[in-house]
Backbone as CSV, one residue per row, in Angstrom:
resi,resn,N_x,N_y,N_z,CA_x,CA_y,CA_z,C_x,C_y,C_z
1,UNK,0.828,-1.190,0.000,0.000,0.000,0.000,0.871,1.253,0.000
2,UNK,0.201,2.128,-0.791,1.377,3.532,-0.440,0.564,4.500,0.484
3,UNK,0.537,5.793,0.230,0.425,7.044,1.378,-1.636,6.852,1.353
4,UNK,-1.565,7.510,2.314,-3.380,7.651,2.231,-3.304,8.690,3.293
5,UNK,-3.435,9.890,3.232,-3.023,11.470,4.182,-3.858,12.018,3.533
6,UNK,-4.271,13.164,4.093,-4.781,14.718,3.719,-3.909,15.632,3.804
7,UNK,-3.660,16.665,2.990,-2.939,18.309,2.983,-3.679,19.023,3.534
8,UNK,-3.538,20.101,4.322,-4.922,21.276,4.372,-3.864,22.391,4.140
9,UNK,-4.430,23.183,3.425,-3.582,24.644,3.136,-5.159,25.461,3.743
10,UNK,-5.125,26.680,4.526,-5.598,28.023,4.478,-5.101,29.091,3.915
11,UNK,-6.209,30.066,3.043,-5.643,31.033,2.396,-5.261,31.542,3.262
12,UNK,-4.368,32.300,3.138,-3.490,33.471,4.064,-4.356,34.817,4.133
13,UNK,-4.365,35.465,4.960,-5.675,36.986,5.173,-4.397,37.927,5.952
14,UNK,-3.542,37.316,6.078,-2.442,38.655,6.687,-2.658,38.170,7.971
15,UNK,-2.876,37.640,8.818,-3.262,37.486,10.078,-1.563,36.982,10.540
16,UNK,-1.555,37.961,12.202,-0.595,37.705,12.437,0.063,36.088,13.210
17,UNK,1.627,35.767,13.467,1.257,34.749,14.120,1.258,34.718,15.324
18,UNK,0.447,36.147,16.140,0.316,35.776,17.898,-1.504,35.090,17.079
19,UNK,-2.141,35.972,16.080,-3.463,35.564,16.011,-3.459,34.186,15.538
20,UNK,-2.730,33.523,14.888,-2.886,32.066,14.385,-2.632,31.207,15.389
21,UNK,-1.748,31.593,16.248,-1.664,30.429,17.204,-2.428,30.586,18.273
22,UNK,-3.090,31.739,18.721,-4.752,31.706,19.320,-5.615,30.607,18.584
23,UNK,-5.599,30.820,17.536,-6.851,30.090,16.633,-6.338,28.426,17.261
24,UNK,-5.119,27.633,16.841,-4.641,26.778,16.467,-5.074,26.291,18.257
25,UNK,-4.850,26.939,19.314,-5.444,26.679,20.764,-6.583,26.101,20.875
26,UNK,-7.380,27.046,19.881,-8.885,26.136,19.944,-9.366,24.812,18.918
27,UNK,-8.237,24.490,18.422,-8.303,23.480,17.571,-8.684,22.389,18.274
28,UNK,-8.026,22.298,18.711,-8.296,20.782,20.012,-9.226,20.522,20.971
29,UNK,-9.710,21.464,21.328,-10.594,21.263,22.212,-11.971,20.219,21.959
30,UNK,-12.728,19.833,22.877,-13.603,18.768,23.012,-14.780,19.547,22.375
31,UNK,-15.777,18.239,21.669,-17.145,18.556,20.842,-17.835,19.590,22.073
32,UNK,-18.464,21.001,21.439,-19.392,21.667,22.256,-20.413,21.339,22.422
33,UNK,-20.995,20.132,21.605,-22.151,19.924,21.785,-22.563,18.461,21.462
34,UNK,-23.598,17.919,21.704,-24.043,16.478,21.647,-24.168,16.434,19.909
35,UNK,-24.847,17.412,19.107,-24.725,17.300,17.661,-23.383,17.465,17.129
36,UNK,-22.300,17.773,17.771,-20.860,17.886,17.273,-20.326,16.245,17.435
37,UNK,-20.313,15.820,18.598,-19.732,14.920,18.716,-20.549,14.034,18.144
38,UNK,-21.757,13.540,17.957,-22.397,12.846,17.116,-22.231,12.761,15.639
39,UNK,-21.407,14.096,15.210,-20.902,14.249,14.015,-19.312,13.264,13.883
40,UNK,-18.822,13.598,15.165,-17.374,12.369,15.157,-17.260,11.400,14.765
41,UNK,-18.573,10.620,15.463,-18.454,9.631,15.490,-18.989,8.826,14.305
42,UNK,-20.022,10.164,13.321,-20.204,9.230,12.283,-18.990,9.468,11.515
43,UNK,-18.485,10.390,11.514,-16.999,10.393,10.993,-15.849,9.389,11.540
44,UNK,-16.232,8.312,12.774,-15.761,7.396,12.835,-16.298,6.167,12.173
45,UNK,-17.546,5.933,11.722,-18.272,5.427,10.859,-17.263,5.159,9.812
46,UNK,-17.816,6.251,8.861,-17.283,6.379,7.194,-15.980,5.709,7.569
47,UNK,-14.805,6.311,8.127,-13.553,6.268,8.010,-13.398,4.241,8.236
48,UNK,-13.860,3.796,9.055,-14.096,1.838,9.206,-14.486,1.685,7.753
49,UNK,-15.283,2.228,7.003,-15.816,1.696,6.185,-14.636,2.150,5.052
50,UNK,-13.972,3.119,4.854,-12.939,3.358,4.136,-11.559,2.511,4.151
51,UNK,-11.508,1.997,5.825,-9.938,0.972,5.628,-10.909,0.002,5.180
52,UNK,-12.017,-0.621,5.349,-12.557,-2.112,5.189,-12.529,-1.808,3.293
53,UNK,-12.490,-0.703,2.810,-12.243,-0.802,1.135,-10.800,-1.027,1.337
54,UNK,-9.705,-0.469,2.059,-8.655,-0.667,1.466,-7.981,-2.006,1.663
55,UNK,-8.667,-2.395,3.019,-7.992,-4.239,3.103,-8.693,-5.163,2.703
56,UNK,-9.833,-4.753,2.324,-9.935,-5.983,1.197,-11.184,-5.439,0.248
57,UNK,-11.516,-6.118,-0.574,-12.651,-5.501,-1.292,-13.338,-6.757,-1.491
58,UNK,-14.686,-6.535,-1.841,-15.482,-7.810,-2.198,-15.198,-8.422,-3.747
59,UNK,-15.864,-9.604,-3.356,-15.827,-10.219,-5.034,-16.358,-9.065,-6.218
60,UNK,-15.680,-9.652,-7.542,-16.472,-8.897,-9.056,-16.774,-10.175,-9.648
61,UNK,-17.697,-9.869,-10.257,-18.577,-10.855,-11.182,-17.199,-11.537,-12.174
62,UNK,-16.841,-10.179,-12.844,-15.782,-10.229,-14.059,-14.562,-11.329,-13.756
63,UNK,-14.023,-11.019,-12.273,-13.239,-11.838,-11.964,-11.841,-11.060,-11.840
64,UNK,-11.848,-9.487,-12.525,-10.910,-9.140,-12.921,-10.786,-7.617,-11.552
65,UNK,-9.974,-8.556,-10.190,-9.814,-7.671,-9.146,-8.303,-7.355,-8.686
66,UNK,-7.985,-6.618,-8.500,-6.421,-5.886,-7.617,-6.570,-6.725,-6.477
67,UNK,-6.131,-7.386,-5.998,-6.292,-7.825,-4.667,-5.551,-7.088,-4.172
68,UNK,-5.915,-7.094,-2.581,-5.638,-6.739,-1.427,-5.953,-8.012,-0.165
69,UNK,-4.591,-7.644,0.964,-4.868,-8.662,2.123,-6.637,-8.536,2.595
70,UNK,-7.356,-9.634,2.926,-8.524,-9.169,3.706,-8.718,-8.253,4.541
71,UNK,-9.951,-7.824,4.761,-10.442,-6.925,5.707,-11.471,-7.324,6.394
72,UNK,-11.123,-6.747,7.533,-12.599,-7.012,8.615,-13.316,-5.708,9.218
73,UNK,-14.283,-5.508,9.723,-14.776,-4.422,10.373,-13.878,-4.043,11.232
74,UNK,-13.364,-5.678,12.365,-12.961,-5.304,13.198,-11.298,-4.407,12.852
75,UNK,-10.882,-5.210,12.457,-9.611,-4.735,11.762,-9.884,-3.204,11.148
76,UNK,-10.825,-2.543,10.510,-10.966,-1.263,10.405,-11.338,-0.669,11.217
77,UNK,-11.797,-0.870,12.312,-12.420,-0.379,14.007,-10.698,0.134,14.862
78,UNK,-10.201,-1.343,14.926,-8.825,-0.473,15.399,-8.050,0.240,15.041
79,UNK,-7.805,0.055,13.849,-7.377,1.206,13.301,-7.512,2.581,13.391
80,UNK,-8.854,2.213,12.721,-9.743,4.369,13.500,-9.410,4.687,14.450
81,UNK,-9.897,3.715,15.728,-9.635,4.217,16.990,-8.546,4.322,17.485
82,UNK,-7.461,3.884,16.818,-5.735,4.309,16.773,-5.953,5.742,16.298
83,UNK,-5.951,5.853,15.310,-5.709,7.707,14.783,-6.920,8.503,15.401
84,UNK,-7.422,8.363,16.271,-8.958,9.559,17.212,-7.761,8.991,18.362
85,UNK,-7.160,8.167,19.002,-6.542,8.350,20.233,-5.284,8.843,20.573
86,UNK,-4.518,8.896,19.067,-3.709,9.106,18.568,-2.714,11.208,19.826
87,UNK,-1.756,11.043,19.774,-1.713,12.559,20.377,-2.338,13.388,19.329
88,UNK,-3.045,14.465,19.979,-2.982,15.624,18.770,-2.171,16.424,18.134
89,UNK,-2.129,16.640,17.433,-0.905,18.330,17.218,-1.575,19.115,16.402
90,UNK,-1.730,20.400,15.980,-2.058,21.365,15.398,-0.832,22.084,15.266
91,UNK,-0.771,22.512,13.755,0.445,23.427,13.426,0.206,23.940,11.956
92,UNK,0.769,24.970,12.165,0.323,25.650,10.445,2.123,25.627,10.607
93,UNK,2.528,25.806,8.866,3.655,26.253,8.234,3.225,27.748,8.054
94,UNK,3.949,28.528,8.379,3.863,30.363,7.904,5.221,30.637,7.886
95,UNK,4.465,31.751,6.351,4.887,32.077,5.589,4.630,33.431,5.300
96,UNK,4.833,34.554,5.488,3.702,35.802,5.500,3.309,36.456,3.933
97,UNK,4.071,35.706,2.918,3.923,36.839,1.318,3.343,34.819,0.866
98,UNK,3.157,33.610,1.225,2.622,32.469,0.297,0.861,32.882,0.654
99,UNK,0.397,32.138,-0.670,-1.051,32.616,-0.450,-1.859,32.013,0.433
100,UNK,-1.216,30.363,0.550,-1.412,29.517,0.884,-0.690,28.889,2.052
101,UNK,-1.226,28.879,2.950,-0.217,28.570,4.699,-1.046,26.990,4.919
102,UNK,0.281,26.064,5.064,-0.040,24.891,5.093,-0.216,24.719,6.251
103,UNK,-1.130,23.684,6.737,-1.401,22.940,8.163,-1.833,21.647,8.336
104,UNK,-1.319,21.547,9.247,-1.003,19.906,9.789,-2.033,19.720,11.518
105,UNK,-3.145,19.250,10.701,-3.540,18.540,12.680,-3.859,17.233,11.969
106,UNK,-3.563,16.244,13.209,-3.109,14.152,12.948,-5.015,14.128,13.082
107,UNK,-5.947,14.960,13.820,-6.729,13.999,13.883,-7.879,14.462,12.559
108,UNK,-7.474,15.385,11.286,-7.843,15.518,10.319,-7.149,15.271,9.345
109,UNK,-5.381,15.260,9.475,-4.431,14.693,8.312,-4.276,13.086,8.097
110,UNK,-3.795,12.620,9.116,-3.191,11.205,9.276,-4.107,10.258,8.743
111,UNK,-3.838,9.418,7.857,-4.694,8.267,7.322,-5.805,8.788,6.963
112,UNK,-6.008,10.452,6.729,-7.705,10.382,6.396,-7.526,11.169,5.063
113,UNK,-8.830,10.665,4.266,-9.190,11.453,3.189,-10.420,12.306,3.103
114,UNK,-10.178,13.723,3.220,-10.907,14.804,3.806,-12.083,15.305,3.002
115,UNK,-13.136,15.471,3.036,-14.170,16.081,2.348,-14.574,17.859,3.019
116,UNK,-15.182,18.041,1.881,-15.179,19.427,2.164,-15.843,19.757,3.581
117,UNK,-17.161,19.200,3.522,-17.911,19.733,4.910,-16.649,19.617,6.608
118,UNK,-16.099,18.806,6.227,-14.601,18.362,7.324,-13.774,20.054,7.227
119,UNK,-13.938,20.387,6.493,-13.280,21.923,6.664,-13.580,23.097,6.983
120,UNK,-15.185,22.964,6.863,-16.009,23.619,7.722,-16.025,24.299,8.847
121,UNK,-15.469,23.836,9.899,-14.865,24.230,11.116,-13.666,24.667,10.712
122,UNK,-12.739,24.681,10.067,-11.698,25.459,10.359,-11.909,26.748,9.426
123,UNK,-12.684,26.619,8.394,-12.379,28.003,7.823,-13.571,28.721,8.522
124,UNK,-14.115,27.963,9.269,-15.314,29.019,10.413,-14.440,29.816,11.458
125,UNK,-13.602,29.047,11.721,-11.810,29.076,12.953,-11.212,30.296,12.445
126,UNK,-10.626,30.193,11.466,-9.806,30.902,10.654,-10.250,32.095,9.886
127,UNK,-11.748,31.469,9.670,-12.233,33.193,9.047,-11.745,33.179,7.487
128,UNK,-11.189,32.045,6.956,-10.368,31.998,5.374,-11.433,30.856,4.802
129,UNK,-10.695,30.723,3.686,-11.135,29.567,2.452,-10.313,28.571,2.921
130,UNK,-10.566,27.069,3.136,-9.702,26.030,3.455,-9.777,24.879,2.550
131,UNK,-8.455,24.518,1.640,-8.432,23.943,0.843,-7.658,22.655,1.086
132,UNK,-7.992,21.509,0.769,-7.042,20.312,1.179,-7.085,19.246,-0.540
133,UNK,-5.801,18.723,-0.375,-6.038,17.479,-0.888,-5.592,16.173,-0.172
134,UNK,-6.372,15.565,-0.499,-5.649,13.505,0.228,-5.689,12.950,-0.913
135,UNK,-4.873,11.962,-0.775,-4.192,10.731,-1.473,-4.869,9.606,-1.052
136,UNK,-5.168,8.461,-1.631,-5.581,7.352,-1.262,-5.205,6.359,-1.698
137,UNK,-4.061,5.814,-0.881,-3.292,4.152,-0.970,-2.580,5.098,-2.215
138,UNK,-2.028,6.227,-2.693,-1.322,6.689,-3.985,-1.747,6.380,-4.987
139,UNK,-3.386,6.101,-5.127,-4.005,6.052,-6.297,-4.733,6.749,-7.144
140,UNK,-5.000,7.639,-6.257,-6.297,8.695,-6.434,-6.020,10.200,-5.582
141,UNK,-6.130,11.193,-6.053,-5.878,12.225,-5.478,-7.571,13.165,-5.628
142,UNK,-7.627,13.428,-3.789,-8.757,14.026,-3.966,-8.534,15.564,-3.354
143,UNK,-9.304,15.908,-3.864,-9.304,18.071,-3.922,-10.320,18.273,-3.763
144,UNK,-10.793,18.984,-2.040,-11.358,19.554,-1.271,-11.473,20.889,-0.853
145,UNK,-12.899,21.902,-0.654,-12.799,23.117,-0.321,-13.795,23.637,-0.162
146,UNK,-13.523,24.587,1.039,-14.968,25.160,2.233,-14.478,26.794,2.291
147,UNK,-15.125,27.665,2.002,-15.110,29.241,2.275,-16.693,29.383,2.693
148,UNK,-16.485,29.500,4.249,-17.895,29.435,5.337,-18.252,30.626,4.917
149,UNK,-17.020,31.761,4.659,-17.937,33.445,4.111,-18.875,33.125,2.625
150,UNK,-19.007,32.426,2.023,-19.282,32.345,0.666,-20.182,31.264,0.407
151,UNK,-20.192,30.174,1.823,-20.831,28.948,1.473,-20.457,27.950,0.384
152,UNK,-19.122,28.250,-0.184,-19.414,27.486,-1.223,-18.072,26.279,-0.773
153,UNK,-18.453,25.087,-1.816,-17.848,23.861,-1.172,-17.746,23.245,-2.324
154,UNK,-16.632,22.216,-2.674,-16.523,21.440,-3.820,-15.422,19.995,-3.603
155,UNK,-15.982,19.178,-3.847,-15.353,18.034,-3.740,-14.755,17.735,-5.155
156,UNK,-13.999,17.173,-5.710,-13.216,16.052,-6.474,-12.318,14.826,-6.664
157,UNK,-12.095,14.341,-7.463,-11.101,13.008,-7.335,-10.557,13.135,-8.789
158,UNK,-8.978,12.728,-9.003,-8.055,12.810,-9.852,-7.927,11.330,-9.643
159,UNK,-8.591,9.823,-10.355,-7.614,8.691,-9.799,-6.642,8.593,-11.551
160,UNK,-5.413,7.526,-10.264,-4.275,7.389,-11.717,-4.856,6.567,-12.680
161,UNK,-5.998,5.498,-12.812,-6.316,4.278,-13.376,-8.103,4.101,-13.779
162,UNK,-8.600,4.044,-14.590,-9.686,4.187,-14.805,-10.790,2.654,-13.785
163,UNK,-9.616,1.951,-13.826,-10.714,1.132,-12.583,-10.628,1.411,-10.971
164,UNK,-9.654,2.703,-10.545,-10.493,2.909,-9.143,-11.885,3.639,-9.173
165,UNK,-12.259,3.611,-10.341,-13.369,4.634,-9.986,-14.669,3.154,-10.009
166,UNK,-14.460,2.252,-10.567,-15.489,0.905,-10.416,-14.989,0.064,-9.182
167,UNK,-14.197,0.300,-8.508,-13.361,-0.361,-7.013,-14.281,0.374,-6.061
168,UNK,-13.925,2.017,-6.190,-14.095,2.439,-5.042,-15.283,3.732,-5.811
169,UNK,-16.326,3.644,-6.025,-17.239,4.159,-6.488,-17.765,5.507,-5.364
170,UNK,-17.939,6.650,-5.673,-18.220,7.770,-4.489,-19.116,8.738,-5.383
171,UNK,-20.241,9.173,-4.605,-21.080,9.856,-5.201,-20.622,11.484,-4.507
172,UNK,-20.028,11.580,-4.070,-19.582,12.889,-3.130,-18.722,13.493,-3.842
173,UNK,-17.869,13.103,-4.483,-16.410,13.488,-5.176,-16.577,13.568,-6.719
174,UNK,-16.850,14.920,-7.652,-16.542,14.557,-9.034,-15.971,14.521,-9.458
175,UNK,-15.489,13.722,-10.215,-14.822,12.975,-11.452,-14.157,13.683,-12.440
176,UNK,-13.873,14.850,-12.216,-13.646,16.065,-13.900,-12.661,17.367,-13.202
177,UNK,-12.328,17.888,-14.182,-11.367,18.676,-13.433,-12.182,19.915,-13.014
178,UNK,-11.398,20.659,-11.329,-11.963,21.423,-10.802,-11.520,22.692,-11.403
179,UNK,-12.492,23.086,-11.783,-12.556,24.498,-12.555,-12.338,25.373,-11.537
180,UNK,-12.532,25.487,-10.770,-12.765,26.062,-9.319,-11.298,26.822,-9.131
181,UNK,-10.498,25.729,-9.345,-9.089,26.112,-9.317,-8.197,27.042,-10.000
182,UNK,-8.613,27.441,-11.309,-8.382,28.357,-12.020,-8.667,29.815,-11.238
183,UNK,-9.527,30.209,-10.559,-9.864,31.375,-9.972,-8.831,31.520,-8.786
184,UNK,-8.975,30.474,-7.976,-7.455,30.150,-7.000,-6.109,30.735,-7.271
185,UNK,-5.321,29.993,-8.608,-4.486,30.059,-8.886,-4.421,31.513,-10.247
186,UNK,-4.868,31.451,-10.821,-4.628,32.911,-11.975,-5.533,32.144,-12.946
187,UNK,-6.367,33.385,-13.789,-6.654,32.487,-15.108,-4.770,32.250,-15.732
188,UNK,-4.076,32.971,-15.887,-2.933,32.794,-16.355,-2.484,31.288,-16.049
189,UNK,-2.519,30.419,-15.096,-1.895,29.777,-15.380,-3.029,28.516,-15.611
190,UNK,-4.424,28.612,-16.314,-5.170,28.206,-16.423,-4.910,26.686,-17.403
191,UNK,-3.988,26.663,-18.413,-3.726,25.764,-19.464,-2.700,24.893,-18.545
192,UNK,-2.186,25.168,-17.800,-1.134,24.677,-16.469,-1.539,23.470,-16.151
193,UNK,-3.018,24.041,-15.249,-3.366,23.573,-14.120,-4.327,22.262,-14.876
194,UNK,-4.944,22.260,-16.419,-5.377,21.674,-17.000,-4.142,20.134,-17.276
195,UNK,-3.430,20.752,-18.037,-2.238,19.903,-18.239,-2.081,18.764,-16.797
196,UNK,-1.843,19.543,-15.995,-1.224,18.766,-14.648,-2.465,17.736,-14.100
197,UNK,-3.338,18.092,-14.170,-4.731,17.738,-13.777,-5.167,16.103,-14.649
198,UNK,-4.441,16.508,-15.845,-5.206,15.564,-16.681,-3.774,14.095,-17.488
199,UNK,-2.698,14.796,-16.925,-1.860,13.923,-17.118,-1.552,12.304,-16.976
200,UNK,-1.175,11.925,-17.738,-0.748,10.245,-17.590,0.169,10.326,-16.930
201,UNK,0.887,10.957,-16.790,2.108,10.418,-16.477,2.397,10.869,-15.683
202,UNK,1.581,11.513,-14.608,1.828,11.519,-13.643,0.681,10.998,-12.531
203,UNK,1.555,10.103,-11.200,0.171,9.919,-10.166,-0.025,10.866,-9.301
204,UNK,-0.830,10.117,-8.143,-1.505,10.682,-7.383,-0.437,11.523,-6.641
205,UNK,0.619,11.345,-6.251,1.365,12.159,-5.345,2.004,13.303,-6.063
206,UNK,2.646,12.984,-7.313,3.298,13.463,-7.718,2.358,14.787,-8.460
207,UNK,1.254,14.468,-9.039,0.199,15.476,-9.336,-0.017,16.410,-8.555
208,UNK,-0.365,16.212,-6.772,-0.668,17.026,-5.952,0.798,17.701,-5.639
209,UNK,2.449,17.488,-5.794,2.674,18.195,-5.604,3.230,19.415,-6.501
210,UNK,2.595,18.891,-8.243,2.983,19.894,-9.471,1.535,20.950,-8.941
211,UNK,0.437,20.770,-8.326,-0.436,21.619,-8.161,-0.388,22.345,-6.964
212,UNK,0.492,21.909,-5.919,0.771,22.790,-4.908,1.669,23.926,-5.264
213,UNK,2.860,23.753,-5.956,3.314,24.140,-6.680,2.674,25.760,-7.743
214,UNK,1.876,25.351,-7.936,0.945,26.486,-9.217,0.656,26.834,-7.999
215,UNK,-0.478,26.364,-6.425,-0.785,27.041,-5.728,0.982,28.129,-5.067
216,UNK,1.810,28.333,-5.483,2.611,28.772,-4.705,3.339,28.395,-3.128
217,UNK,2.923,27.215,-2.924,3.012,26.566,-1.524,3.529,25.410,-1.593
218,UNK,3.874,24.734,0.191,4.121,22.990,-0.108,3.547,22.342,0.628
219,UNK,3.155,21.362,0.428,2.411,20.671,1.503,3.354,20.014,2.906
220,UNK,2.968,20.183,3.796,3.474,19.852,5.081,2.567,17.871,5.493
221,UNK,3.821,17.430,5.744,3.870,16.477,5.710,3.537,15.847,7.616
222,UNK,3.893,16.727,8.453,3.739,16.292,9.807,3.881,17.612,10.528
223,UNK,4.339,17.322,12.053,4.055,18.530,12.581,6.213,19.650,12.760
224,UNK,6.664,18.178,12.398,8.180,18.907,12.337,8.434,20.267,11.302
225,UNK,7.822,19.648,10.593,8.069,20.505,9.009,9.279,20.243,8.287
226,UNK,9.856,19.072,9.048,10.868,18.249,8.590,11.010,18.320,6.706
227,UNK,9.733,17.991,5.689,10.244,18.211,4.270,9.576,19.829,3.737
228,UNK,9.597,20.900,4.307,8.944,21.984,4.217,9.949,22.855,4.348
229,UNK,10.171,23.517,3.219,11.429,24.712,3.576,11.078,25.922,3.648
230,UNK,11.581,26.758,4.394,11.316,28.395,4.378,10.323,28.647,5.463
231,UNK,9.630,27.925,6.052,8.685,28.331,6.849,9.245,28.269,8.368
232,UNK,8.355,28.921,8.824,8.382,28.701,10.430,7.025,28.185,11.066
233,UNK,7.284,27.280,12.113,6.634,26.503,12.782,5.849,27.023,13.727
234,UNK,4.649,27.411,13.676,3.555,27.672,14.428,2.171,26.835,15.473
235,UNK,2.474,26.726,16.381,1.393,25.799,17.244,1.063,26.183,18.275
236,UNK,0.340,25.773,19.135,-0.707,26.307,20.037,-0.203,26.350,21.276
237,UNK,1.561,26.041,21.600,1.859,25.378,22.263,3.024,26.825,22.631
């Protein structure tokens, strides 16, 4: 199996970093309410049902399947409940002139693949547009995004192979390139972002990081910032 992570970048608004690492304080804190945490836990839901696709998948008629080792519920149960018990960390990369300030928290990055409404809360936090992509098993690259001022939200999926999309079938995520992104990045580099988007020859990892790239930014990989250059390390701490 290869990587299966989320990126989250926030647009940058000038905000200083005594104000970001206020914000990044309240990251952690416990559900305010019985409808929050009821939201967790179906988000502990989905996520069982996401390793039980990646360790094993059911029979095809055709005959013609990728295998993978089996999977069990239970076996996707511990798992989850490894990364929710997991320590927390919250940390942005800043940068004060990138447009895009990367951030890293384990109990929205690590092993998960992020949908837009999941960003919801932070660009409610942050007061910005919050944009992510995840990887899945390095097959599929998905591109996520929530601006709570604007309401607006958009899911997608980039996979490398035309049969993850009959493997792992998702009605949440479209299939086509996000136009969306052009306004992001410049119409200028509009024929770019097409190219990169729609390439063979390149996968899932390597795609997200020719498009971080056009975004002007890098994706942060953990909370060191260990493969992240130029930035400084910001946390709540």
């Amino acid at each position: 199996m290869g990587t299966t992570r989320s990126f989250v970048f926030l647009k940058n608004r000038g905000d200083s970093p005594e104000v970001l690492r206020d914000k990044l304080r309240q990251c952690g804190r416990k559900p305010a309410s019985a409808e929050e945490a009821a939201r967790m836990q179906e988000e502990r839901e989905r996520m069982k049902l996401q390793f039980v696709r990646l360790l094993g998948k059911p029979p095809q008629t055709d005959g013609n399947v990728i295998q993978f080792p089996g999977g069990t519920m239970e076996q996707a149960a511990r798992m989850v409940e490894g990364l929710f018990n997991i320590p927390k960390y919250h940390v942005i990369a800043y940068r004060p002139e990138v447009p895009w300030l990367p951030y890293f928290g384990t109990d929205l990055c690590d092993g998960r693949i992020t949908r837009a409404k999941e960003l919801k809360k932070l660009s409610l936090l942050f007061q910005t547009p919050v944009l992510s992509f995840a990887i899945m098993d390095s097959d599929a690259l998905y591109l996520s995004y929530y601006d709570a001022e604007k309401g607006e939200s958009h899911d997608y999926m980039k996979p490398d192979e035309d049969w993850y999309l009959e493997e792992f079938p998702d009605d949440i995520y479209l299939a086509k390139f996000p136009a969306f992104l052009t306004e992001l990045c410049g119409w200028d580099l509009a024929v770019r972002l097409r190219q990169v988007w729609d390439s063979k020859e390149l996968d899932a990892d390597d795609r997200m990081i020719e498009l971080t790239k056009l975004l002007d930014t890098q994706p942060l990989y953990d909370e060191t910032l260990q493969w992240t250059e130029g930035f400084e390390k910001l946390s709540a701490d």
